[in-house]
C-alpha positions as CSV (number, residue, x, y, z in Angstrom):
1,X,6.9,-32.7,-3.7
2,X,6.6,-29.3,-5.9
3,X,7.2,-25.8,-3.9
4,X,5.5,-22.8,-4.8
5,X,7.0,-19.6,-3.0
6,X,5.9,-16.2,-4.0
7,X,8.7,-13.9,-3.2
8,X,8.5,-9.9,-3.3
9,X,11.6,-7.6,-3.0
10,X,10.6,-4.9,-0.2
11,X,13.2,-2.6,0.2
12,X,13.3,1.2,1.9
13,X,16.5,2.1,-0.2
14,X,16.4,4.1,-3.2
15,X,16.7,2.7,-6.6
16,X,17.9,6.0,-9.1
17,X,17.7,5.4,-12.8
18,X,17.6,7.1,-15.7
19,X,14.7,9.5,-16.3
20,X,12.8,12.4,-16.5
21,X,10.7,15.1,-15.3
22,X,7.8,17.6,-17.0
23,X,7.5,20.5,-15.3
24,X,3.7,22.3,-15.6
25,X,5.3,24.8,-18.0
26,X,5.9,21.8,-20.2
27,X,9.7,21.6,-19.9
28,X,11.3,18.3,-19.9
29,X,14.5,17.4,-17.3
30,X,16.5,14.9,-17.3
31,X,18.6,13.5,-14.4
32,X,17.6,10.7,-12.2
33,X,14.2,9.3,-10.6
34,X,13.5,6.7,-8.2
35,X,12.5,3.5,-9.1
36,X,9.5,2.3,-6.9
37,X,6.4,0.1,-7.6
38,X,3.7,-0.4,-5.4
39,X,1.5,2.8,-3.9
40,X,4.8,5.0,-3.7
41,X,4.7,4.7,-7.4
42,X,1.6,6.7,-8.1
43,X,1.4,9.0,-5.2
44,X,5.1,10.4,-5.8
45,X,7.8,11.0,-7.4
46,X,11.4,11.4,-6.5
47,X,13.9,13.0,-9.0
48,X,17.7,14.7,-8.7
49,X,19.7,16.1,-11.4
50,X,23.7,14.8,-11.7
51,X,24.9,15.3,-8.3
52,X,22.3,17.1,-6.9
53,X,20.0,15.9,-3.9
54,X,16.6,14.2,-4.4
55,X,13.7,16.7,-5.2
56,X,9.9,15.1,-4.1
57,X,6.9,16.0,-6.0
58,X,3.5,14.9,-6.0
59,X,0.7,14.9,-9.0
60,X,-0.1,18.8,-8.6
61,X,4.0,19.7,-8.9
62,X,4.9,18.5,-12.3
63,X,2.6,17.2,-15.2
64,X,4.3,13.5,-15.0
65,X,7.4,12.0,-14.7
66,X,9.3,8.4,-16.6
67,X,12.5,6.2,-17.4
68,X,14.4,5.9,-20.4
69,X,12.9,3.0,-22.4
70,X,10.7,2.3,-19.3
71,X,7.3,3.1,-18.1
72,X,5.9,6.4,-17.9
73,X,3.2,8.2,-15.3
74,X,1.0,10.8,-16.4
75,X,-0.6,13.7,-13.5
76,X,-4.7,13.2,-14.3
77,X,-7.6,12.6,-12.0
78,X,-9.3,9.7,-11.7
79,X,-11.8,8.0,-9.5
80,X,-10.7,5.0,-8.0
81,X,-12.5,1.6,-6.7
82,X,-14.2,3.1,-3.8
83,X,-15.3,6.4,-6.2
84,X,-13.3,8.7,-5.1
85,X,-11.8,11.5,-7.4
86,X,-8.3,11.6,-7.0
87,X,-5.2,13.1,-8.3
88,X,-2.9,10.8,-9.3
89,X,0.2,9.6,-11.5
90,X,-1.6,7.3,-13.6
91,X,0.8,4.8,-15.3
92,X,0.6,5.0,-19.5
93,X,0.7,1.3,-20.6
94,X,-0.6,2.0,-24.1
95,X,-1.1,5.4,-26.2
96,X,-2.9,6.1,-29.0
97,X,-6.4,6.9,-30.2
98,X,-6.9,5.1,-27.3
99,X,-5.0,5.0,-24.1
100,X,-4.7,2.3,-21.1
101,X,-3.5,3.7,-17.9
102,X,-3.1,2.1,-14.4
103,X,-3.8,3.3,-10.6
104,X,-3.2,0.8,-8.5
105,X,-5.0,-2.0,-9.1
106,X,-7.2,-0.5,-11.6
107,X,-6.9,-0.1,-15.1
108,X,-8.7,2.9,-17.2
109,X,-9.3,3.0,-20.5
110,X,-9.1,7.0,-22.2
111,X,-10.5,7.7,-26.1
112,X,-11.1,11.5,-27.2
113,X,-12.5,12.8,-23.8
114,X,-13.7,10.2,-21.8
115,X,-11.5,8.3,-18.9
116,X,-13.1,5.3,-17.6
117,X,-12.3,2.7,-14.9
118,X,-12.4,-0.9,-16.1
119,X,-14.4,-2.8,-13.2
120,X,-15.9,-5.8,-12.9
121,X,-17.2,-5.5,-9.4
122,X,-18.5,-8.6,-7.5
123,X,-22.3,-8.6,-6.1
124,X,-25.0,-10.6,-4.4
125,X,-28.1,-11.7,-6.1
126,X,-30.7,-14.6,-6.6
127,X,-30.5,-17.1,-9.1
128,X,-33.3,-20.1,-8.4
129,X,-33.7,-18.9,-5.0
130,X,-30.2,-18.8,-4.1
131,X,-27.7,-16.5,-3.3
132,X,-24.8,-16.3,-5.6
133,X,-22.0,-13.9,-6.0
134,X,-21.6,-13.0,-9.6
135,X,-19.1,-10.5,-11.6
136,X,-20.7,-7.7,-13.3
137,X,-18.3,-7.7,-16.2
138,X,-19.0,-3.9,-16.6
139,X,-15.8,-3.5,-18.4
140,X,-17.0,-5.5,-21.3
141,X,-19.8,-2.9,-21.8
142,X,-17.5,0.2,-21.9
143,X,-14.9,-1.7,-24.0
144,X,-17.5,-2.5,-26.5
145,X,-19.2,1.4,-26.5
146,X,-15.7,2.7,-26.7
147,X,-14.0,1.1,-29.3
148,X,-17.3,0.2,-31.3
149,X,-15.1,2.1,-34.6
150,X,-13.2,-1.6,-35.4
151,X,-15.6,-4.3,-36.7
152,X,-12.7,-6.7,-36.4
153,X,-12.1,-7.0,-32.5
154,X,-16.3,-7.0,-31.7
155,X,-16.5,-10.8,-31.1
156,X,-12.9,-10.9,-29.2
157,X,-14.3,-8.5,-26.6
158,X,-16.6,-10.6,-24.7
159,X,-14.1,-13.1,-23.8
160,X,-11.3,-10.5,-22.6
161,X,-10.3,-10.7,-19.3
162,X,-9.2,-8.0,-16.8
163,X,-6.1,-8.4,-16.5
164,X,-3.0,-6.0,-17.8
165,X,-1.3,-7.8,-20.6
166,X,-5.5,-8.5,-22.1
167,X,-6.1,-5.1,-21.8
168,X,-3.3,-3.7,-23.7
169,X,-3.4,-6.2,-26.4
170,X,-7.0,-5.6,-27.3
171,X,-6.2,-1.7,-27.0
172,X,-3.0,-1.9,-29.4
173,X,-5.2,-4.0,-31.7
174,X,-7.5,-1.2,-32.0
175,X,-4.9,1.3,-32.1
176,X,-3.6,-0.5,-35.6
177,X,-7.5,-0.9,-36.6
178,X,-8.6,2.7,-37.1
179,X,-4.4,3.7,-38.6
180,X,-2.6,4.9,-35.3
181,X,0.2,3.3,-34.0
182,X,0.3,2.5,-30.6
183,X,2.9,4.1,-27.9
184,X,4.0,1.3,-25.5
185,X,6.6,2.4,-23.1
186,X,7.8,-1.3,-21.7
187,X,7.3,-3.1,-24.8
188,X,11.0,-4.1,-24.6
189,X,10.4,-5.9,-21.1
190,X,8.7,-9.4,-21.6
191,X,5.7,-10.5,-20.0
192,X,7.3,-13.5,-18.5
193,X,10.8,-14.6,-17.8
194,X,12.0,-18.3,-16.9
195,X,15.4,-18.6,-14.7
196,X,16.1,-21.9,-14.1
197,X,18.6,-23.8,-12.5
198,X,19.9,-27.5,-11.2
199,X,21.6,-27.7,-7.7
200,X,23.2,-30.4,-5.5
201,X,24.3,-31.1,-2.1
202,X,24.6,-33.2,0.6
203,X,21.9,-33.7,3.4
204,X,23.4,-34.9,6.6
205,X,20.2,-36.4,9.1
206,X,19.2,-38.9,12.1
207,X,15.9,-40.0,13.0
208,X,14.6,-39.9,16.8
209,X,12.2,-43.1,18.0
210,X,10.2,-42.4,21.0
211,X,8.0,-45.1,22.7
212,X,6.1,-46.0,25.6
213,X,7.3,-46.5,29.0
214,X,5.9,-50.4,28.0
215,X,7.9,-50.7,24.8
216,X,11.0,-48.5,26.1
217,X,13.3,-50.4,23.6
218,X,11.8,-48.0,21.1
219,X,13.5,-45.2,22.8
220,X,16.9,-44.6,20.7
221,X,18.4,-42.5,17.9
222,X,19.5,-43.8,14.6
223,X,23.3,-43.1,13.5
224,X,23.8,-40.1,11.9
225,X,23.1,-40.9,8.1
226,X,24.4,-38.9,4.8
227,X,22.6,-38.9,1.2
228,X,23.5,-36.9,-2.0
229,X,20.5,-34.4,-2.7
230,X,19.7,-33.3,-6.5
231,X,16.4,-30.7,-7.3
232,X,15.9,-28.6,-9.7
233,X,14.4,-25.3,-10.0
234,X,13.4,-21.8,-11.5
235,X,11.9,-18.4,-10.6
236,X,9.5,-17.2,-12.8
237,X,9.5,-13.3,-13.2
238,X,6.6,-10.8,-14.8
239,X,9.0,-7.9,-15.4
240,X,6.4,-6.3,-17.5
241,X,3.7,-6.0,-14.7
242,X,6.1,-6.1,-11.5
243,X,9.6,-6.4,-11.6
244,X,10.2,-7.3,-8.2
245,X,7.6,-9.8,-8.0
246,X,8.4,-13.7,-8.7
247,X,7.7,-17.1,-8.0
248,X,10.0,-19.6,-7.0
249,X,9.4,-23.5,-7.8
250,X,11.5,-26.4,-7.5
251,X,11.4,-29.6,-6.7
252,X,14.5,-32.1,-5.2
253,X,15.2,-35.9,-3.9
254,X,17.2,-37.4,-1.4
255,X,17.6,-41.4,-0.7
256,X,18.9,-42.0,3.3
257,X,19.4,-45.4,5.1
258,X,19.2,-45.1,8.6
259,X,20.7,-47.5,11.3
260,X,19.7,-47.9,15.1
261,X,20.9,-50.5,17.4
262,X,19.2,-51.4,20.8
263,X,20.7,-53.5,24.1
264,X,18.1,-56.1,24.6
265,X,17.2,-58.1,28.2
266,X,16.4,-61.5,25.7
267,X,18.6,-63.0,23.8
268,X,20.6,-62.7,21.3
269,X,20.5,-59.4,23.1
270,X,21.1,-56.9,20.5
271,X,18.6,-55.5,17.8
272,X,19.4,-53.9,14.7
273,X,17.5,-52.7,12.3
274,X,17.7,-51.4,9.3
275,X,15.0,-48.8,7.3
276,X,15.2,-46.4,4.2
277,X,13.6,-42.7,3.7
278,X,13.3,-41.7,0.2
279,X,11.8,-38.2,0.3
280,X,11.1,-35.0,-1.6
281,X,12.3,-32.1,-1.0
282,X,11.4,-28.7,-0.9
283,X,14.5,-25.9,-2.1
284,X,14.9,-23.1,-0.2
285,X,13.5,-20.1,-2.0
C-alpha cells in the first residue's frame, strides 16, 4: 500500500536571514528580514539591523524588501481575485521587458505600463442544453496581446498552463526573444527536490478473535508475534514555489505468523491453529 501525506511546516517563530530593505527615498539596508510564506509574506515585512530589534513595515513604509540570492517583493497595487485594489508586496519571479509577479495565489504579468492579473476563472454555461462549468482561459488572451512582439513562442501559448514554473518559463523565453535578459531571483533553488530514504524495524503485534456467545471458542487472543519490517520512502520538496511545503510517500512490508490455542469440551480437547498476515504498511510521515 503507497502513502501520500502532504506535510506543511507552520510555525509562529521567526526565521531571520540575510536581506534587505528600500526605504521610499530609495536607499538600500541591509541587516536581517524574516523569512515567512504564506499571507504574512505579502502583507509585511519584518527587518532588524545587527543586533538591533525587529522593525515592521507594511507596503506604504518602504518601496520593497528581499534575501540575498533569494526572492524579492516589490510595494505596487494590484487588484486581486475578488477585484479589489490593493497595496501589496508583490513577489518578483521574473524581470525584464516583461515581469511576473505573485499575490497570493495570483500571478500578474507587467510589460511597459500595464499590470495584469492572470485568471482563468471558472463559470456556468450551456452546452447542448446542459450545464457545464468551463474555464475561461482569459490568461491565454492577455499572454497573447502582451507579448505578441516574439513570433517564436505564438503557438506555445495556447497550451500554457497557469501555474508558476509555466509562467515564468514562457516569460524568460520572451525576455531572451526581443534581447533582454531576464532577472530571476530564485533561479538557484530547483523546482523539485527528491530525499529519499530506506528504513527498518521490528513490528511487535497480536490479533484479538471475538465470537458469538454460540461459537465462544472463537473468543481468544493470539501470542504475541514479532516480524522484521523494511519500506522505503522520500519527501518530495518544491523549494522554488514553497519551501516549507512537501509530500511524503513511502511504502513498507511486514510478514507475521500468529498462534492461538483454545481448551476444547471434545476431544482431543485442544485447538491450535496456525494463520499468516502479510501486509503493507504505511511509514509514518
Amino acid at each position: 500500500m503507497a502513502m501520500l501525506t502532504i506535510a506543511g511546516h507552520l510555525s509562529a517563530q521567526t526565521d531571520f536571514r540575510p536581506g534587505f530593505i528600500v526605504n521610499n527615498t530609495g536607499d538600500t539596508l541591509r541587516g536581517w528580514v524574516d523569512y515567512r510564506t504564506g499571507v504574512k509574506n505579502f502583507r509585511t515585512c519584518s527587518f532588524k539591523k545587527d543586533g538591533g530589534e525587529p522593525v515592521t513595515y507594511l507596503p506604504a513604509d518602504i518601496r520593497g524588501y528581499g534575501f540575498t540570492n533569494d526572492k524579492r517583493h516589490l510595494s505596487r497595487t494590484v487588484e486581486t481575485a475578488d477585484k479589489v485594489k490593493e497595496f501589496v508586496f508583490l513577489e518578483v519571479l521574473v524581470s525584464g521587458r516583461a515581469s511576473l509577479y505573485k499575490f497570493m495565489n495570483s500571478l500578474y504579468l507587467e510589460k511597459d505600463t500595464s499590470l495584469v492579473r492572470l485568471s482563468n476563472d471558472a463559470y456556468e454555461t450551456y452546452i447542448n442544453g446542459q450545464r457545464v462549468v468551463v474555464e475561461s482561459k482569459k490568461y491565454i488572451g492577455v499572454l497573447t496581446h502582451m507579448l505578441h512582439d516574439c513570433e517564436k513562442i505564438r503557438a506555445k501559448i495556447p497550451r500554457l498552463h497557469l501555474i508558476e514554473k509555466s509562467m515564468t518559463r514562457i516569460v524568460e523565453t520572451y525576455n531572451a526573444c526581443v534581447g533582454q535578459a531576464s532577472v530571476v531571483y530564485k533561479e538557484k533553488k530547483p523546482w523539485i527536490a527528491l530525499k529519499p530514504a530506506i528504513y527498518g524495524g521490528l513490528e511487535i503485534s497480536t490479533v484479538s478473535i471475538r465470537g458469538t456467545a454460540e461459537l465462544d471458542y472463537f473468543n481468544t487472543d493470539t501470542h504475541a508475534a514479532s516480524s522484521p519490517l523494511a519500506g522505503l520512502s522520500a519527501d518530495i520538496e518544491f523549494p522554488r514555489i514553497n519551501e516549507r511545503f512537501s509530500l511524503h510517500v513511502g511504502v513498507s512490508y511486514s510478514g507475521t505468523r500468529y498462534k492461538m490455542y483454545q481448551k476444547l469440551n471434545t476431544s482431543p480437547g485442544r485447538s491450535e491453529t496456525m494463520f499468516n498476515s502479510n501486509s503493507r504498511k504505511l511509514p509514518s510521515p
